[in-house]
MIBAGU-751702 format. One line per field, with one value per atom (N, C-alpha, C, O): residue number from 1; residue in one letter; atom name; y, z, x. Coordinates in Angstrom, 2 decimals. Example, Ala and Ser with C-alpha at 12.3 -4.5 7.8 and 13.67 -1.06 7.14 Angstrom:
2
seq (1; 1; 1; 1; 2; 2; 2; 2)
type (A; A; A; A; S; S; S; S)
atom (N; CA; C; O; N; CA; C; O)
Y (-5.69; -4.50; -3.30; -3.32; -2.25; -1.06; 0.03; 1.14)
Z (7.80; 7.80; 7.80; 8.46; 7.08; 7.14; 7.87; 8.04)
X (13.19; 12.30; 13.20; 14.24; 12.85; 13.67; 12.90; 13.41)
***
This chain:
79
seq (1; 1; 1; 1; 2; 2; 2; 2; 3; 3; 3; 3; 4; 4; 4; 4; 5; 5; 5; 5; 6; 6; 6; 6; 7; 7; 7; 7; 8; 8; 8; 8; 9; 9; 9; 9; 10; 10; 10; 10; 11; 11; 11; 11; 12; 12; 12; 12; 13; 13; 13; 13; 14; 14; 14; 14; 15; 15; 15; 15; 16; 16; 16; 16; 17; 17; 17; 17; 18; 18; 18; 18; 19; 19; 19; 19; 20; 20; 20; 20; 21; 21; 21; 21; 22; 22; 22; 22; 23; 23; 23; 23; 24; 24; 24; 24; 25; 25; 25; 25; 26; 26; 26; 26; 27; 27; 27; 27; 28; 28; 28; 28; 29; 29; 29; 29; 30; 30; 30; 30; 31; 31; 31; 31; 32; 32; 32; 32; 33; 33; 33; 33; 34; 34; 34; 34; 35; 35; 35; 35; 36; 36; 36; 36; 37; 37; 37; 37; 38; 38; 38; 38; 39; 39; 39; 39; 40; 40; 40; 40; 41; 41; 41; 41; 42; 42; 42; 42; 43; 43; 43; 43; 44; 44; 44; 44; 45; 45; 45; 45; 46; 46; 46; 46; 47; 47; 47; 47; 48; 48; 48; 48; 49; 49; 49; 49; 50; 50; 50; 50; 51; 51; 51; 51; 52; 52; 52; 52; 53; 53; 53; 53; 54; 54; 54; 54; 55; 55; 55; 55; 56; 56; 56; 56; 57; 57; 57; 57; 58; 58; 58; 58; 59; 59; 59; 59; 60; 60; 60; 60; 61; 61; 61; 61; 62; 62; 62; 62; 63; 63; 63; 63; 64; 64; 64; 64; 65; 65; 65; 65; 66; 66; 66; 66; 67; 67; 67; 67; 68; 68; 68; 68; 69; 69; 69; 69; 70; 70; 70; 70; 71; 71; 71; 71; 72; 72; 72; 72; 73; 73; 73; 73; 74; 74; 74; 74; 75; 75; 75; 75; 76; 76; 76; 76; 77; 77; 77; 77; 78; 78; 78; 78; 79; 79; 79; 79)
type (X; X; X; X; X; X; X; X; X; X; X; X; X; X; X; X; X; X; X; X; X; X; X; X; X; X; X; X; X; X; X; X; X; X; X; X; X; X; X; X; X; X; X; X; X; X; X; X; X; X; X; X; X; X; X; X; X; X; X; X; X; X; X; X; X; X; X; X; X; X; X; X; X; X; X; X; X; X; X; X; X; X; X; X; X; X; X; X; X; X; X; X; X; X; X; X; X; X; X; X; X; X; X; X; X; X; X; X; X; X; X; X; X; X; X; X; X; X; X; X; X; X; X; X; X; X; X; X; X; X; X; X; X; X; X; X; X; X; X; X; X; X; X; X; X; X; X; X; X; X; X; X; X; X; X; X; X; X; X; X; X; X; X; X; X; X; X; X; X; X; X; X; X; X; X; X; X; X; X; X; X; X; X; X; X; X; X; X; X; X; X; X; X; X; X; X; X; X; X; X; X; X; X; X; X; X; X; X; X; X; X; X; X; X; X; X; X; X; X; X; X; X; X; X; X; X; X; X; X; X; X; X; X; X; X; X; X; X; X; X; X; X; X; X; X; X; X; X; X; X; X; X; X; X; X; X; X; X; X; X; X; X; X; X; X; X; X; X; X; X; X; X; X; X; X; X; X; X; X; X; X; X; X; X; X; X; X; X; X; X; X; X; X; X; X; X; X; X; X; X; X; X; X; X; X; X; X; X; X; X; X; X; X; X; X; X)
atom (N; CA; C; O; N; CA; C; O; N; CA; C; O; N; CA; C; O; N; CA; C; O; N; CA; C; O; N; CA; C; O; N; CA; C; O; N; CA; C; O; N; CA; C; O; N; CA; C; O; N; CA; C; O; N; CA; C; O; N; CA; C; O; N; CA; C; O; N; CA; C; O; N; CA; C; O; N; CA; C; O; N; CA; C; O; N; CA; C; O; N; CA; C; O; N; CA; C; O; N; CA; C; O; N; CA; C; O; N; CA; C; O; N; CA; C; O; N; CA; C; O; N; CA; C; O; N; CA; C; O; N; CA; C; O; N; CA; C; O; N; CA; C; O; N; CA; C; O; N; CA; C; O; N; CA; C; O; N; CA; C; O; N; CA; C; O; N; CA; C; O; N; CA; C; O; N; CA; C; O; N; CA; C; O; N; CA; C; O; N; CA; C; O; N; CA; C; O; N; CA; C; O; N; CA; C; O; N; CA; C; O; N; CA; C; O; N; CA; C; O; N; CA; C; O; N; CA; C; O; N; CA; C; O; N; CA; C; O; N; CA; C; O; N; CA; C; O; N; CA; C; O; N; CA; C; O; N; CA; C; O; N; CA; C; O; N; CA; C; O; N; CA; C; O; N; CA; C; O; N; CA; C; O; N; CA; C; O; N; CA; C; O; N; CA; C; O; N; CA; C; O; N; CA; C; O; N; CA; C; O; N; CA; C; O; N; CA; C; O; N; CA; C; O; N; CA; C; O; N; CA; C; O; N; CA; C; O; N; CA; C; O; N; CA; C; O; N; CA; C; O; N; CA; C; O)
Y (-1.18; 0.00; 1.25; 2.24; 1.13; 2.62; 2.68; 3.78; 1.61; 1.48; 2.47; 3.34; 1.73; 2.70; 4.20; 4.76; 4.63; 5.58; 6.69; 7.71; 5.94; 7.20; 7.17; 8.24; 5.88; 6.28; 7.65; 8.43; 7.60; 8.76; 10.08; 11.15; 9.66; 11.14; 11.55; 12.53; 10.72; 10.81; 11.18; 11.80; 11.02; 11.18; 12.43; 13.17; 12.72; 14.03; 15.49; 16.41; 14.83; 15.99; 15.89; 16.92; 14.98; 15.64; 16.27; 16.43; 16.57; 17.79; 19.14; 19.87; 19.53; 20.45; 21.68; 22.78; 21.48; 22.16; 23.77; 23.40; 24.43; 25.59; 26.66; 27.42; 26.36; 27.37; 29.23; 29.60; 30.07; 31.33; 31.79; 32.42; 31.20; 31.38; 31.00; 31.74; 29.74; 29.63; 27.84; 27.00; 27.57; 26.36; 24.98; 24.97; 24.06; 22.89; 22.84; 23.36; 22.10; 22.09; 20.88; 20.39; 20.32; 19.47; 18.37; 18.92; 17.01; 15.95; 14.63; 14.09; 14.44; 13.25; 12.40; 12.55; 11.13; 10.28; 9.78; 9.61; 9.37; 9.60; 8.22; 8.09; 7.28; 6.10; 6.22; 6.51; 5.69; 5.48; 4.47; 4.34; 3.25; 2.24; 2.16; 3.07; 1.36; 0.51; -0.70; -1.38; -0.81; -2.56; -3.15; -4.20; -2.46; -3.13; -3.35; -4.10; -2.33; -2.30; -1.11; -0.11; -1.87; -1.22; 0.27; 0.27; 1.23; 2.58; 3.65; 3.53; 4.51; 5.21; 6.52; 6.53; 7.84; 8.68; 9.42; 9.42; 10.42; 10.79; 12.39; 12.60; 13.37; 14.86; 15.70; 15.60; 16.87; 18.31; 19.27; 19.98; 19.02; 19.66; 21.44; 21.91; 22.19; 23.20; 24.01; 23.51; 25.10; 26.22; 26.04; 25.93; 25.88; 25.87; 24.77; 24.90; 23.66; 22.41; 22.34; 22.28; 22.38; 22.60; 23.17; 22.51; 24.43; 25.50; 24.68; 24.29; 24.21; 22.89; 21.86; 21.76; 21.20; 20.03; 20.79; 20.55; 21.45; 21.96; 22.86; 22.60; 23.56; 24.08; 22.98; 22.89; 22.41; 21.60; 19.89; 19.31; 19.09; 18.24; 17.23; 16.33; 17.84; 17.52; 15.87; 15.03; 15.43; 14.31; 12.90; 11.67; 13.80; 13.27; 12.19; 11.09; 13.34; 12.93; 12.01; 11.22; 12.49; 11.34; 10.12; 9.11; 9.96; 8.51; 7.96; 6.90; 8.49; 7.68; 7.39; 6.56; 8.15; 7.97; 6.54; 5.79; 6.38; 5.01; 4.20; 3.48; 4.12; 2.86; 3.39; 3.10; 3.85; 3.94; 4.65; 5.27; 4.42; 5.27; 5.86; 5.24; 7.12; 8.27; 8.74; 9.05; 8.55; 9.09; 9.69; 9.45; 10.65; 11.25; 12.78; 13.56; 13.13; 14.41; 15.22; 16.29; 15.04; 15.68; 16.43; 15.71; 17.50; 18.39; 17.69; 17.20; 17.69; 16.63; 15.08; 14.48; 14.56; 13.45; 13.24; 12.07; 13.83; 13.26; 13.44; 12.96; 13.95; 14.11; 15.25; 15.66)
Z (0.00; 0.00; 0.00; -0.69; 0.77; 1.22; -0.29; -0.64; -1.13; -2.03; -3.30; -4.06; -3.06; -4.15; -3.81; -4.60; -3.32; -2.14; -3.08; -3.75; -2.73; -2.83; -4.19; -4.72; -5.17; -6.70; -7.13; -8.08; -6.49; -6.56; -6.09; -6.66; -5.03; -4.58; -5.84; -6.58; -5.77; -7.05; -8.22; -8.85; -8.84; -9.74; -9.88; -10.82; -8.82; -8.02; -8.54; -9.35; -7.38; -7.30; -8.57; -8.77; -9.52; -11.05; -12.12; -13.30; -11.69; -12.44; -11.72; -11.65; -11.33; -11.05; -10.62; -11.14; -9.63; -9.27; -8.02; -7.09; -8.09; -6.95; -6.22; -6.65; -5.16; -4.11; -4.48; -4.77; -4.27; -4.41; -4.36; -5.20; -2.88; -2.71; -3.99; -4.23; -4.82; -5.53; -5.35; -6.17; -3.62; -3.52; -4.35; -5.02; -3.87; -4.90; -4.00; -2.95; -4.08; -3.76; -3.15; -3.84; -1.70; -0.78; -1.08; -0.86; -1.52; -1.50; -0.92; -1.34; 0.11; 1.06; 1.42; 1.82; 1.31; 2.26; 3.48; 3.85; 4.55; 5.44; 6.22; 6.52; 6.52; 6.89; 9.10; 10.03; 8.69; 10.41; 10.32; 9.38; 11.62; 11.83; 12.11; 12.91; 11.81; 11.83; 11.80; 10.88; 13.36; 13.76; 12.52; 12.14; 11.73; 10.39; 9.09; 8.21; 9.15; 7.69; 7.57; 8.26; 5.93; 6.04; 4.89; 4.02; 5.29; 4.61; 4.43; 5.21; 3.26; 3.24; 2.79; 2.56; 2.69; 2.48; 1.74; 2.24; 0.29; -0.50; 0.00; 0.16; 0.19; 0.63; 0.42; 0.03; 0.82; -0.14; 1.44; 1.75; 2.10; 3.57; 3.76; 4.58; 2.74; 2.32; 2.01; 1.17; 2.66; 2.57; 1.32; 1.32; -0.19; -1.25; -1.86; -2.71; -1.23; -1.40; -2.57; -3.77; -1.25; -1.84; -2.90; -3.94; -2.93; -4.62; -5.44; -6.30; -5.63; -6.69; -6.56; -7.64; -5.91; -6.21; -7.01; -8.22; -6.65; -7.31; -8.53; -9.65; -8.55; -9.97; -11.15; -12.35; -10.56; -11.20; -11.09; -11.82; -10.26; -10.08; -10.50; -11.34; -9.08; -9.47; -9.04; -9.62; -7.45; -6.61; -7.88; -7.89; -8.68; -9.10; -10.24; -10.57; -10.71; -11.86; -12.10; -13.00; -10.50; -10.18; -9.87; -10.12; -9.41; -8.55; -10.30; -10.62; -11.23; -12.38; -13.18; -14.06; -13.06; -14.19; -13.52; -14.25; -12.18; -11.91; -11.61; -10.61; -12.42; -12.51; -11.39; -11.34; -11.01; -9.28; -10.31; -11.36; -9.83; -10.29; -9.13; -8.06; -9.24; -7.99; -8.69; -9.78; -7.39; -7.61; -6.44; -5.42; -6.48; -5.18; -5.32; -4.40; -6.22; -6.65; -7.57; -7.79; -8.31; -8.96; -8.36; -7.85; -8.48; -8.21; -8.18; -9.21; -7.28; -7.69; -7.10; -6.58; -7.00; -6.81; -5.28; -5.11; -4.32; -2.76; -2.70; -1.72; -3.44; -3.47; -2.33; -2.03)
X (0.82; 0.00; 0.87; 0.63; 1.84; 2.81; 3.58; 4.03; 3.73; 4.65; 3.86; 4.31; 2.17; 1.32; 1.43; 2.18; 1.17; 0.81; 2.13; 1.99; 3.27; 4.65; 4.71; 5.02; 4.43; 4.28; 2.95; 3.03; 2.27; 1.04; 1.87; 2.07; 2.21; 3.21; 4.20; 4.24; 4.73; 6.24; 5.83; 6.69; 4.69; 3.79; 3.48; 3.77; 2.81; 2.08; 3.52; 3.61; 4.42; 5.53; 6.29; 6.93; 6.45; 7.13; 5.99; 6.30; 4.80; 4.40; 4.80; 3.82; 5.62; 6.22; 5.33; 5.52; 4.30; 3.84; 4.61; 5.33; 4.50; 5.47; 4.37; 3.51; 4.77; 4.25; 4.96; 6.09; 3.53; 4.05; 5.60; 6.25; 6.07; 7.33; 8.36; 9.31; 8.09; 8.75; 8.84; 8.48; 9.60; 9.47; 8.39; 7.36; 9.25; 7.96; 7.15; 7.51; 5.52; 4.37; 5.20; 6.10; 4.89; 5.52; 4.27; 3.19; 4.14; 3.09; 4.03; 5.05; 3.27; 3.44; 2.73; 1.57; 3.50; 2.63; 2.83; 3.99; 1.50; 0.89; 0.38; -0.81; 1.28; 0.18; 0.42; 1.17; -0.97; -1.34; -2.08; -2.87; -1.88; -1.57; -2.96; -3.17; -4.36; -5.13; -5.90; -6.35; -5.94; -6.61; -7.01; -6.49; -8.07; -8.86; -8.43; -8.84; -7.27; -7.03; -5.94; -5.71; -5.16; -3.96; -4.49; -5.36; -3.71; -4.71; -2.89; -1.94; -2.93; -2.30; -3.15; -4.36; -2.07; -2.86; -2.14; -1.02; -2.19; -1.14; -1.75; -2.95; -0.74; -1.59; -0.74; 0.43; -1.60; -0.28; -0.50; -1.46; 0.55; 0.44; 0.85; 1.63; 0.05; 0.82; -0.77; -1.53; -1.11; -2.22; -2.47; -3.70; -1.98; -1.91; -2.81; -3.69; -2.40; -2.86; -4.49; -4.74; -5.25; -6.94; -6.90; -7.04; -6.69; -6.54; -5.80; -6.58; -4.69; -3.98; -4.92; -5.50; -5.27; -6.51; -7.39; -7.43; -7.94; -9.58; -8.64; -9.08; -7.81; -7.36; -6.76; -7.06; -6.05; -5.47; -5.53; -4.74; -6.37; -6.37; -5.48; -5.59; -3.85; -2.34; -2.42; -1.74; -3.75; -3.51; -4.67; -4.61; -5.50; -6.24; -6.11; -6.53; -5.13; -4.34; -3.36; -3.11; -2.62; -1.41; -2.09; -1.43; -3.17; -3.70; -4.21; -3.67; -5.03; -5.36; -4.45; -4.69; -2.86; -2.12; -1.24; -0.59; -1.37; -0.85; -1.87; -1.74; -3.14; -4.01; -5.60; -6.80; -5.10; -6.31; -7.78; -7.64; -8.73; -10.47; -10.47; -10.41; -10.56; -10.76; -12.39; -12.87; -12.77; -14.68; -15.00; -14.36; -16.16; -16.40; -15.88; -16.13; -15.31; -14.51; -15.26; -14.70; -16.56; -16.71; -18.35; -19.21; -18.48; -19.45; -21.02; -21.48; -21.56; -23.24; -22.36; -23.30; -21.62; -21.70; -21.42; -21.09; -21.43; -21.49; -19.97; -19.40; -19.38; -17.67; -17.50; -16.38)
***
């Protein structure tokens, strides 16, 4: 899972997204340890973040271009 997870990140961070400052847009992953099930989390820990998802859908893009169906994201659908 952590292995998918950092290809989405790695994915994520070579579209070369940059924070005002200039710096790159920081995307990480995130796992925490659950009795039920193993879970990662790919995220952009940076005020910026949200505005690059919804402008550019950088996490959306990265998760379908390595295989994943991301749903729940689009406007009207419970996303």
């Amino acid at each position: 899972m952590r292995a998918a997870a950092q290809r989405v990140a790695d994915t994520a961070s070579a579209q070369g997204h940059r924070v005002t400052g200039g710096a790159a847009l920081p995307v990480e992953v995130i796992t925490e340890p659950a009795t039920d099930r193993v879970s990662a989390t790919v995220a952009i820990p940076h005020p910026a973040g949200v505005g690059m998802e919804a402008r550019h859908g950088l996490l959306k893009r990265a998760a379908e271009a390595n295989g994943f169906e991301v749903t729940g994201l689009e406007p009207g659908d419970g996303g």
